[in-house]
N, C-alpha and C positions, 0 to 999 in steps of 0.2 A: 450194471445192475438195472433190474428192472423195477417200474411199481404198478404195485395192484390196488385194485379194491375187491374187498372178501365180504361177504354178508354172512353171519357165523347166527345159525338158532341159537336164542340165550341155553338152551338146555346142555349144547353142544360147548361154549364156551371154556368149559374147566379144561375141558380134553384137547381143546384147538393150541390155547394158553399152552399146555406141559407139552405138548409135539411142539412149538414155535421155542419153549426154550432150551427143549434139547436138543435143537438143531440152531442155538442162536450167530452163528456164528456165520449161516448163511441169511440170517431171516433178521431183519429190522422191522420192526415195529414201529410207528408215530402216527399219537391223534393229529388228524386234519380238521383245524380249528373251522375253516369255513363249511366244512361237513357238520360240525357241532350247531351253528347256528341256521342252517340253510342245507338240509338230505340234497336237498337238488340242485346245489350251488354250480353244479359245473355244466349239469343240463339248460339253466337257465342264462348262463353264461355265453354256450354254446348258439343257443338261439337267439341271444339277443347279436354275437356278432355275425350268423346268418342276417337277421334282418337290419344292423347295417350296412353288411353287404347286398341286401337286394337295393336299400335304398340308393345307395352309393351308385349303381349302376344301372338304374331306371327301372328297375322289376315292378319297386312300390313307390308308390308317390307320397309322398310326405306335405302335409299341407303345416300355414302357419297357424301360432296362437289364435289370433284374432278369428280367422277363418272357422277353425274349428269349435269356435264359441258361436260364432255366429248359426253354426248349424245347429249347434244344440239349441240354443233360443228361437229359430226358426222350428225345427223340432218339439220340443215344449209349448208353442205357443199353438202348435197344430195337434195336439194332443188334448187341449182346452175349449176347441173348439166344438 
């Protein structure tokens, strides 16, 4: 079995519905709860474990808390001036 994702025009819905349950017998249905909350749950998923993989292998450098504070307040305070 395979799975998809369908994007169905709401106009088009009624029709899609009665063709999936005349055929239900090959065709499963089930809401994807993290789709419910989050459309781009798996987009964002995707790219965040791209960019632990670049980190992970030196592509991007990752700096620490402190560090990254520091710039912003160095930042901010040059911004004032």
């Amino acid at each position: 079995m395979q799975t998809v994702a369908v994007q169905i025009q709401d106009s088009y819905m009624k029709k899609f519905l009665s063709y999936v349950n005349s055929h239900s017998e090959n065709i499963t249905i089930t809401k994807d709860k993290k789709l419910e909350y989050d459309p781009y749950f798996y987009e964002r998923k995707q790219q965040l474990q791209k960019d632990m993989d670049d980190i992970d292998n030196g592509k991007i450098k990752m700096i620490n808390n402190k560090d990254f504070w520091d710039e912003i307040d160095s930042f901010t305070e040059s911004l004032q001036k």
